[in-house]
C-alpha positions as CSV (number, residue, x, y, z in Angstrom):
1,X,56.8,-28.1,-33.3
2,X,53.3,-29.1,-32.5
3,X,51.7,-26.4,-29.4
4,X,48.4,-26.3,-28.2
5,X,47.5,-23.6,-25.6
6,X,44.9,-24.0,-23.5
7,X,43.3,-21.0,-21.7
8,X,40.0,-21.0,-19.9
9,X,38.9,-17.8,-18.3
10,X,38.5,-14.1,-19.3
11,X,40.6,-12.2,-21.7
12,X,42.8,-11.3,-18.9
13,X,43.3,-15.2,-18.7
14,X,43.3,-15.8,-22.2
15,X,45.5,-12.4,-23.2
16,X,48.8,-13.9,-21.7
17,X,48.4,-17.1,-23.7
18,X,47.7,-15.1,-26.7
19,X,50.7,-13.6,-26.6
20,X,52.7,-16.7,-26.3
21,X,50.7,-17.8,-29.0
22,X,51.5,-15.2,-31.3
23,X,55.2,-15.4,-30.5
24,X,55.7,-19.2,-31.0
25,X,53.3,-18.5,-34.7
26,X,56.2,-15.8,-35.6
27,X,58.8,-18.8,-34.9
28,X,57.5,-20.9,-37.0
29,X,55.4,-23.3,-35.0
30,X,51.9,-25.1,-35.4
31,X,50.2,-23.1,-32.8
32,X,46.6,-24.0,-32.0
33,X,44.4,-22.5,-29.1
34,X,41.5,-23.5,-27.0
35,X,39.9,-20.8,-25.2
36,X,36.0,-20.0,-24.7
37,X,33.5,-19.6,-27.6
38,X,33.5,-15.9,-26.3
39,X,37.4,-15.0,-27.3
40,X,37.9,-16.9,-30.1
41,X,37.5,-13.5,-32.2
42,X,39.8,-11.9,-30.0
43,X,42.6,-15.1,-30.5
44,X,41.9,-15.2,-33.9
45,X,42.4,-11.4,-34.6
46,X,46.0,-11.9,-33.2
47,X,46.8,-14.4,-35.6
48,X,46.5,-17.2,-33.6
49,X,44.0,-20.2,-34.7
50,X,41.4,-20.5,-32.2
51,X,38.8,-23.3,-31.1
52,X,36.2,-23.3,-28.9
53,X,36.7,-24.8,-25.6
54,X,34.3,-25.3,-22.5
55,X,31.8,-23.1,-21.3
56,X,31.5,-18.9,-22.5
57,X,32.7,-17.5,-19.5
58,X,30.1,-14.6,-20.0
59,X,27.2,-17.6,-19.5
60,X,29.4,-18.6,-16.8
61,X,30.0,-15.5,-14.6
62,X,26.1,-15.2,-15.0
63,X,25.3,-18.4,-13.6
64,X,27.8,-18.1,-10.5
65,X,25.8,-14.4,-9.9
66,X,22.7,-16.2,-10.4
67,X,23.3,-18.7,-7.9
68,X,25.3,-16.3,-5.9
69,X,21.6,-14.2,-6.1
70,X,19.5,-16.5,-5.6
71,X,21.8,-18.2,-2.4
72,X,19.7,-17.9,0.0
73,X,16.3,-18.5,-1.1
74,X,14.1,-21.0,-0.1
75,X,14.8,-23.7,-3.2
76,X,15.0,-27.2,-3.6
77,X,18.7,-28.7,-3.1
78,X,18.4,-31.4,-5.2
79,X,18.0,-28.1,-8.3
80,X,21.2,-26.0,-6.8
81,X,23.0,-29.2,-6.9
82,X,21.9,-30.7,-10.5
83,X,22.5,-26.6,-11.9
84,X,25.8,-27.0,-10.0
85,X,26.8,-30.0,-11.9
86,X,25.6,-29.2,-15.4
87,X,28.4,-26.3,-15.1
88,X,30.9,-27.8,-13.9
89,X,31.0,-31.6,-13.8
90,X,29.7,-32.0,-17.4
91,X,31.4,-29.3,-18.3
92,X,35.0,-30.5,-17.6
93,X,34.3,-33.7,-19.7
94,X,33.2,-32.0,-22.5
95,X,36.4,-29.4,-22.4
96,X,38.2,-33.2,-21.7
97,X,36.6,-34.2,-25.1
98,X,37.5,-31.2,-27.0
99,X,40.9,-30.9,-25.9
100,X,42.0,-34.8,-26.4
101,X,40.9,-33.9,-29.8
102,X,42.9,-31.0,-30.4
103,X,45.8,-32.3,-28.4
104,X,46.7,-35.4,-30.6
105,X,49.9,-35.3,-32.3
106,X,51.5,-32.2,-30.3
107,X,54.6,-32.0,-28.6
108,X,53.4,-29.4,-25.8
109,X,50.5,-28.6,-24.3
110,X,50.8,-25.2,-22.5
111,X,48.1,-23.9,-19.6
112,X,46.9,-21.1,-18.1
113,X,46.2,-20.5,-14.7
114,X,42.8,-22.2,-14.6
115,X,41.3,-25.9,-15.3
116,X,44.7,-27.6,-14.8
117,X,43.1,-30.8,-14.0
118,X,41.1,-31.2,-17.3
119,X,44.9,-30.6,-19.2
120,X,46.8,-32.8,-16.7
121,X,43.7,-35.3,-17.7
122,X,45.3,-35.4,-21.5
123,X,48.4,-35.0,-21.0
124,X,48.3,-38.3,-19.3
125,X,46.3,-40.3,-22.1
126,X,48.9,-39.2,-24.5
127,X,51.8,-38.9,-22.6
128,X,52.6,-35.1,-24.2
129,X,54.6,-32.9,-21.8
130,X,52.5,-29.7,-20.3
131,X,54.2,-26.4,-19.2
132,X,52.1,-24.2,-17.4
133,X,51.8,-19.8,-17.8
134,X,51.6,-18.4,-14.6
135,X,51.6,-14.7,-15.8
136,X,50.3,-13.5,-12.3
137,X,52.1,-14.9,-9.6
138,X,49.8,-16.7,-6.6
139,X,52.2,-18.2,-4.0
140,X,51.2,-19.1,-0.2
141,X,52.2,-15.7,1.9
142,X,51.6,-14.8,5.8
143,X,49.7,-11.8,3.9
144,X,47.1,-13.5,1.9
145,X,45.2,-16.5,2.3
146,X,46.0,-18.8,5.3
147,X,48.1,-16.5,7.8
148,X,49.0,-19.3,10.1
149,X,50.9,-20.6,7.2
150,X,54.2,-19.2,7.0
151,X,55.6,-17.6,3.2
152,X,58.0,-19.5,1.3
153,X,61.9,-18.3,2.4
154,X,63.1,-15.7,-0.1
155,X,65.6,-17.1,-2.5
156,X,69.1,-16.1,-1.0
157,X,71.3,-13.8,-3.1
């Protein structure tokens, strides 16, 4: 089988995907990866072919400190908003691009935890199945988050 696996975040994003990766490689599968220009060294040294895929999350954390930084000085809106949108807004339709490319022809498409929409996206247009790797549970809880909203009921034994 045909499995691309798309990861978009830092190598503790990427890692779990990797792994996967390797696994379904040792199987026998066509296994190709898109993760960010910054790991595909990492993906690659674990046997797993590796393509470039949206923004290097190294440029990316910089920017978000950046504008994090630079928050609450005096600027023009119309500048946060355009920087805002290079990042993100073009960014998604290039990582759109790159991963309808990649995608054609295979029978799964597997996800990380991030930038579900942009693999939901192709997964539509070509009608392949997606699976997603949720390798660190996040759930609604009472705990976490929105405490007026109650947690799930525990699955009765």
């Amino acid at each position: 089988m045909k499995f691309v696996l798309v990861a978009h975040g830092t190598r503790g994003d990427v890692e779990p995907c990797a792994a996967v990766g390797v696994e379904l490689c040792r199987r026998g599968h066509d296994v190709r990866m898109a993760v960010p220009p910054n790991l595909v060294g990492f993906v690659e040294s674990a046997g797993v072919s590796a393509v470039a895929y949206g923004p290097d999350t190294r440029e990316q954390v910089e920017a978000v400190a950046d504008f994090t930084h630079n928050a609450f000085k005096i600027q023009k809106p119309a500048n946060v908003f355009r920087d805002l949108r290079e990042l993100f807004v073009e960014g998604w339709a290039e990582m759109s691009r790159k991963l309808a490319t990649l995608a054609a022809g295979a029978d799964l498409l597997l996800t990380g935890q991030t930038y579900h929409g942009v693999v939901a996206n192709v997964d539509e247009y070509y009608g392949i199945p997606v699976a997603g790797l949720h390798h660190f549970p996040v759930r609604v809880n009472d705990q976490i988050g929105v405490p007026f909203l109650p947690s799930p009921a525990p699955v009765a034994r």
